[in-house]
N, CA, C and O atoms as a MOPAC input file, in Angstrom:
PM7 MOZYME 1SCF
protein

 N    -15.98200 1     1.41700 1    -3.59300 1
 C    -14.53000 1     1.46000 1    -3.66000 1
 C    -13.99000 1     0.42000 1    -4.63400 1
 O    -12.89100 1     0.68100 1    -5.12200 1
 N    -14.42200 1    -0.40800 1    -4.89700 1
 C    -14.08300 1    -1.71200 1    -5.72100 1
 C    -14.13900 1    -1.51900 1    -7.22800 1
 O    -13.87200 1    -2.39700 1    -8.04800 1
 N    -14.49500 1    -0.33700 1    -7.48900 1
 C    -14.36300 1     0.37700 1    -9.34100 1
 C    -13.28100 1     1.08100 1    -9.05300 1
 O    -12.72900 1     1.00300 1   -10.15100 1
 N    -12.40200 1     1.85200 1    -8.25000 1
 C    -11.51300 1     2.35000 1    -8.35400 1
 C    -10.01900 1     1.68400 1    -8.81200 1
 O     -9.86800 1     0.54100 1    -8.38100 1
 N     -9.37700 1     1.98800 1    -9.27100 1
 C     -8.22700 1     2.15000 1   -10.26700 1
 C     -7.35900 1     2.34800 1    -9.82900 1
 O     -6.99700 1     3.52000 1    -9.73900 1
 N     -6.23700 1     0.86200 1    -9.11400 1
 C     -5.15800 1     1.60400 1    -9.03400 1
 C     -4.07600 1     1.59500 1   -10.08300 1
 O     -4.19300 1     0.86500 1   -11.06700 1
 N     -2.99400 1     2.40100 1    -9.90900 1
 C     -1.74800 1     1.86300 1   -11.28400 1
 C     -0.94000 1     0.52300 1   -10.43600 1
 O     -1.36300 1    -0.00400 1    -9.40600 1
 N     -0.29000 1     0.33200 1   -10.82000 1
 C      0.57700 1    -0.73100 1   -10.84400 1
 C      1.67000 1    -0.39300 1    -9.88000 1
 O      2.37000 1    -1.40500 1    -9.83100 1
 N      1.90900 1     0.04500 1    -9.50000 1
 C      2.87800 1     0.95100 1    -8.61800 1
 C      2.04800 1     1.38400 1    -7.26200 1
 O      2.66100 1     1.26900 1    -6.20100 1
 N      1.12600 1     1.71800 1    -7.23800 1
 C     -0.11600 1     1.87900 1    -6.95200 1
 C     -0.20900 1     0.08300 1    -5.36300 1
 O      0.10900 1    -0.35200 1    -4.25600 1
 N     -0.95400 1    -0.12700 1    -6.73200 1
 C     -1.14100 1    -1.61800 1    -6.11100 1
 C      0.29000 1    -2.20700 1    -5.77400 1
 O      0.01300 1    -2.70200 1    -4.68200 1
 N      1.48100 1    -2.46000 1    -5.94400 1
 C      2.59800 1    -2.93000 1    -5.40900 1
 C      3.40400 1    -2.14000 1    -4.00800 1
 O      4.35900 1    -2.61000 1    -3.38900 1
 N      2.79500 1    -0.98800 1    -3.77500 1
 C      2.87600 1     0.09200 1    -2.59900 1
 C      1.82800 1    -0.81400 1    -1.86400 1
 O      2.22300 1    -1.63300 1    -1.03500 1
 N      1.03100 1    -0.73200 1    -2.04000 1
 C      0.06300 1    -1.49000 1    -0.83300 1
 C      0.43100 1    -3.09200 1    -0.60700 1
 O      0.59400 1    -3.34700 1     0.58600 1
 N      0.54300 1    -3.85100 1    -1.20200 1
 C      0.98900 1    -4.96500 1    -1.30900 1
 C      2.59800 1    -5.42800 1    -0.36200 1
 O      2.83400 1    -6.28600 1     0.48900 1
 N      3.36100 1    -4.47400 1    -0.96800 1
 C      4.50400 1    -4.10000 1     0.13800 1
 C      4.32400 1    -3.91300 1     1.16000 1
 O      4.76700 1    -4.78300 1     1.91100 1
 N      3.50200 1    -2.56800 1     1.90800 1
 C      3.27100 1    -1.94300 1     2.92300 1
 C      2.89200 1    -2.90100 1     3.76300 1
 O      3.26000 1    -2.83800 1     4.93600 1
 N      2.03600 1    -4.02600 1     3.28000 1
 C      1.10700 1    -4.48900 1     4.06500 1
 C      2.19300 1    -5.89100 1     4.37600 1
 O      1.96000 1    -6.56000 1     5.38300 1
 N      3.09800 1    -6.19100 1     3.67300 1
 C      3.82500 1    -7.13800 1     3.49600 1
 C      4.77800 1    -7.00400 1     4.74900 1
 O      4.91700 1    -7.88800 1     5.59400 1
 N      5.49900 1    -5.61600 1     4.75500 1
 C      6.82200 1    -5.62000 1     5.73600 1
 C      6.39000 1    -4.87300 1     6.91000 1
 O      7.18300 1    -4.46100 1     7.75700 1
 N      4.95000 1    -4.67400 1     6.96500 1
 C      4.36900 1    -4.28400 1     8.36800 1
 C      4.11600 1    -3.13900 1     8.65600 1
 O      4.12300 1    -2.58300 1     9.75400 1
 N      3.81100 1    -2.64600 1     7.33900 1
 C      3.58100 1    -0.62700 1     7.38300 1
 C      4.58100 1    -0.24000 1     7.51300 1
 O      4.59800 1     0.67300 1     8.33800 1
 N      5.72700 1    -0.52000 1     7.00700 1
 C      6.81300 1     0.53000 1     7.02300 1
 C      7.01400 1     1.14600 1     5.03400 1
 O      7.50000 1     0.71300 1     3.98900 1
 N      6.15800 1     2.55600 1     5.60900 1
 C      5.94700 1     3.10200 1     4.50900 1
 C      6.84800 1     3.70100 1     3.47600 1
 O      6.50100 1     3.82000 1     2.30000 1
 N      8.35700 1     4.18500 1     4.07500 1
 C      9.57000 1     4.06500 1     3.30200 1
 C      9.89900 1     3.01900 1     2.32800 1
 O      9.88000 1     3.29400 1     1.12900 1
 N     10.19700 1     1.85600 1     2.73600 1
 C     10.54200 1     1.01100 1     2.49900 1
 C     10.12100 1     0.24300 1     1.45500 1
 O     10.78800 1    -0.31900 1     0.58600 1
 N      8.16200 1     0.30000 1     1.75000 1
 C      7.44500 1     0.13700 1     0.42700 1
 C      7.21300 1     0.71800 1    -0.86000 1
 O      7.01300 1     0.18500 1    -1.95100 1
 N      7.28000 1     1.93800 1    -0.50800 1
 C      7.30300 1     2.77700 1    -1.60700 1
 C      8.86500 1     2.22200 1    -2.30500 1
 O      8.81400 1     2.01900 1    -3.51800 1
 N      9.80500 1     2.04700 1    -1.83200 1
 C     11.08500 1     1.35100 1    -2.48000 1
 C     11.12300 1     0.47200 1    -3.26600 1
 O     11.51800 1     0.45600 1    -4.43100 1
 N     10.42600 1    -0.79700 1    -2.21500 1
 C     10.61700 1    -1.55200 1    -3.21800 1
 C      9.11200 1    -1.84400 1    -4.00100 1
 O      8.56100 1    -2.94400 1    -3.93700 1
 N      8.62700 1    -0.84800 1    -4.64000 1
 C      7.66600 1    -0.80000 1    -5.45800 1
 C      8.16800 1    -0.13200 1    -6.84400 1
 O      7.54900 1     0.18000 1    -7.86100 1
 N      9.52200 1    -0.03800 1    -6.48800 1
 C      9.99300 1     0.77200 1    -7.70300 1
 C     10.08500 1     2.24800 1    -7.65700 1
 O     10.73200 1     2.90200 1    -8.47500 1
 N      9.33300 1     2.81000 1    -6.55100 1
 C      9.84500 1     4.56000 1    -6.66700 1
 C     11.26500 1     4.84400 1    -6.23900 1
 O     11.88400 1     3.98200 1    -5.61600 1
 N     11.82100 1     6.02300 1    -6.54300 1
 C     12.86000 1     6.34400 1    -6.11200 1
 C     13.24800 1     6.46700 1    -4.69000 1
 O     12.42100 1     6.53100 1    -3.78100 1
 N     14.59700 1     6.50000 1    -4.51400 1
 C     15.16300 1     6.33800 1    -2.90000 1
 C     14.98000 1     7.75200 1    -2.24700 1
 O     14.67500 1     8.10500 1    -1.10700 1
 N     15.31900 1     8.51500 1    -3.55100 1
 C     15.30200 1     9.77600 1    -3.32600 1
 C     14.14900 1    10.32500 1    -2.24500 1
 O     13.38700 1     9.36000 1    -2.18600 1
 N     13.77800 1    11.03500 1    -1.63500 1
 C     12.33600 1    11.51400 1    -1.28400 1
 C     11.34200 1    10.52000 1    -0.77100 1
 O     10.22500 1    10.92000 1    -0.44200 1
 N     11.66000 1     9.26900 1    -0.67800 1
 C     10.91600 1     8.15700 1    -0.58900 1
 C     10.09200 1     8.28100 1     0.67100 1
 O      9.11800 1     7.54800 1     0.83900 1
 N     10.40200 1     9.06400 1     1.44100 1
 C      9.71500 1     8.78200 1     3.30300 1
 C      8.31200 1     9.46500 1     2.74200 1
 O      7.15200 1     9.11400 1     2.95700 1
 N      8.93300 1    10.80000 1     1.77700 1
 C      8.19400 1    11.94400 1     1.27600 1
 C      6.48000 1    11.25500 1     0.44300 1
 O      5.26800 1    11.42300 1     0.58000 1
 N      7.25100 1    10.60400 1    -0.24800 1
 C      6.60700 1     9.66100 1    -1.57000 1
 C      5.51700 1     8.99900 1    -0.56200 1
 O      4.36100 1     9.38000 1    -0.74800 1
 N      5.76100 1     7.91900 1     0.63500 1
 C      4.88000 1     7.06900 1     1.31200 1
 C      3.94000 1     8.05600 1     1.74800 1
 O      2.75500 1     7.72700 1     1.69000 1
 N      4.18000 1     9.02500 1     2.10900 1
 C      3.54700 1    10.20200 1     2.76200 1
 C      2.23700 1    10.51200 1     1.57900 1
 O      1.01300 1    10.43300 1     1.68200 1
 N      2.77200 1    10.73700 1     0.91100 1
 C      1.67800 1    11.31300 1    -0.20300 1
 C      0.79300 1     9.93400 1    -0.46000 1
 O     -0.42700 1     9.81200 1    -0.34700 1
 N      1.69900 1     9.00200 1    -0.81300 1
 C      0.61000 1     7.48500 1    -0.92400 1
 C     -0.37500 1     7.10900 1     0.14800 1
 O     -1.51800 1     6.84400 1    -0.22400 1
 N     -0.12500 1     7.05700 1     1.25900 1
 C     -0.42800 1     7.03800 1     2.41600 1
 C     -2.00400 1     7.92500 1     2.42400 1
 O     -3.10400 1     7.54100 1     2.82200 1
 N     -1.62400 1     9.11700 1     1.87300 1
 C     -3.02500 1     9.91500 1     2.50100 1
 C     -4.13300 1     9.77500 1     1.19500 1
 O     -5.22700 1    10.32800 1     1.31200 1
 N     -3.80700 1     9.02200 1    -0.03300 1
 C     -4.80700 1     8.63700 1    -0.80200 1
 C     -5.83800 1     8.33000 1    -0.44500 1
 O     -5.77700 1     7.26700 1     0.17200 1
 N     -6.92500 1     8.77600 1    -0.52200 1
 C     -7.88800 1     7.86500 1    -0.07600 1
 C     -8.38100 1     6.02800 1    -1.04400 1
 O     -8.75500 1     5.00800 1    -0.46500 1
 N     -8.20600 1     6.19100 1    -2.41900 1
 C     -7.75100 1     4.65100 1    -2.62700 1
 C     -7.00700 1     4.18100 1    -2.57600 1
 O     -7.06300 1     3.11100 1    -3.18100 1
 N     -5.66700 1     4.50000 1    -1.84900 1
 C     -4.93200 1     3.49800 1    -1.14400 1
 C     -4.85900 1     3.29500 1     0.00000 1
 O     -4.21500 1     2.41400 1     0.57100 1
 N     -5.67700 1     4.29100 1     0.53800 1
 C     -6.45300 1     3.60400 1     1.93400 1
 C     -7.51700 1     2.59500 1     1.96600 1
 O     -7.53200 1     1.54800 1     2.61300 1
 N     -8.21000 1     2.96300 1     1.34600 1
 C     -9.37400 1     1.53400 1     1.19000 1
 C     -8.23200 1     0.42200 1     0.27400 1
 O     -8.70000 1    -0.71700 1     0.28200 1
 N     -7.85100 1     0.44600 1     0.05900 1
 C     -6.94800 1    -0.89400 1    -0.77100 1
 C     -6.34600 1    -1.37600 1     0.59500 1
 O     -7.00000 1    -2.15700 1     1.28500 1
 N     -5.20400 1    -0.96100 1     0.97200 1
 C     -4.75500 1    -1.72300 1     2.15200 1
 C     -6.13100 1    -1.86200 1     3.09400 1
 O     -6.33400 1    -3.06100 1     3.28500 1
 N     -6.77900 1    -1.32800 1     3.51200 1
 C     -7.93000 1    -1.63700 1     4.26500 1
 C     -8.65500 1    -2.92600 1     3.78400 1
 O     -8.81200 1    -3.81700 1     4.61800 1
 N     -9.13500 1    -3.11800 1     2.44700 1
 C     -9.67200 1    -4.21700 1     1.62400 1
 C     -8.36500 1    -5.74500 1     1.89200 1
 O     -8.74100 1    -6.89600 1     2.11400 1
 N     -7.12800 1    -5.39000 1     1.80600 1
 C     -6.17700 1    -6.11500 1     2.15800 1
 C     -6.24600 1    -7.00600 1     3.65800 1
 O     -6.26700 1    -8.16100 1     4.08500 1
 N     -6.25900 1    -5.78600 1     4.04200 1
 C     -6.27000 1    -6.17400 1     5.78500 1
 C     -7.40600 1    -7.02800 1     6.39100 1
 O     -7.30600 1    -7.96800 1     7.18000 1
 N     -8.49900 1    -6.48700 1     5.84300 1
 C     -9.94300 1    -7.30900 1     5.86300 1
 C     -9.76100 1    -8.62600 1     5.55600 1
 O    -10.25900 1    -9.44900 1     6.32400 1
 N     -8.95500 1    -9.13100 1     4.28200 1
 C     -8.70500 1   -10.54400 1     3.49300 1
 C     -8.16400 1   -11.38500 1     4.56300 1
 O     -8.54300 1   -12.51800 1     4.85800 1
 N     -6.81800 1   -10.39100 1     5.35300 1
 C     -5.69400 1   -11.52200 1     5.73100 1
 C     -6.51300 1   -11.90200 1     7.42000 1
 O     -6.31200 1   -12.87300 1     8.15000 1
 N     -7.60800 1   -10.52500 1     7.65200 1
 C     -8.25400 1   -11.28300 1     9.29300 1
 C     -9.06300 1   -12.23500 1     8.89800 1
 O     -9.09500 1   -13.16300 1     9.70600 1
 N     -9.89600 1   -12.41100 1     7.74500 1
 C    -10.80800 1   -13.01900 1     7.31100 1
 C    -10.21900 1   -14.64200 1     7.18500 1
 O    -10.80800 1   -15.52100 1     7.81500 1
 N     -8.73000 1   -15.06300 1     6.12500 1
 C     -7.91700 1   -15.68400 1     5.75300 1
 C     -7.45000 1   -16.29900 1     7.15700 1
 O     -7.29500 1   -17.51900 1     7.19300 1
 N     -7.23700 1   -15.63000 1     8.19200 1
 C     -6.90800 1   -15.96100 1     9.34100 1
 C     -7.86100 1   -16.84800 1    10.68800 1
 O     -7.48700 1   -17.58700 1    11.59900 1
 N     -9.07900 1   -16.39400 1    10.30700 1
 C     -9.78400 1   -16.51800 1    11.48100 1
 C    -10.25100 1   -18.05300 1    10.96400 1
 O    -10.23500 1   -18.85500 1    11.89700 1
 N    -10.63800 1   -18.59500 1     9.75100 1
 C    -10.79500 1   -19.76100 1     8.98400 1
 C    -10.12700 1   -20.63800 1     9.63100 1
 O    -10.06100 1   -21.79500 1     9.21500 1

């Protein structure tokens, strides 16, 4: 999973998501996609499978970061 490619938008969706507590609207927002369709938008991001292993790789960091 660690050769995969995300865009920039991409990676700032997960970064968000993981930021304001999985609220997947919201991230997709403020990642820069539109307001429009946005619940729609997380939806489709959401079922990526590399942006599932990305927030997953995320989540791993902050228990890891934590338990230290």
């Amino acid at each position: 999973m660690a050769d995969v490619k995300l865009s920039i938008k991409e990676q700032m969706f997960c970064n968000e998501y993981l930021r304001n507590g999985g609220h997947g609207t919201n991230a997709v927002i403020a990642s820069g996609y539109s307001k429009n369709g946005a619940s729609v938008q997380a939806s489709r991001m959401l079922s990526k499978v590399k942006i599932q292993g990305e927030i997953e790789r995320q989540q791993g960091y902050a228990i890891l970061a934590s338990s230290i």
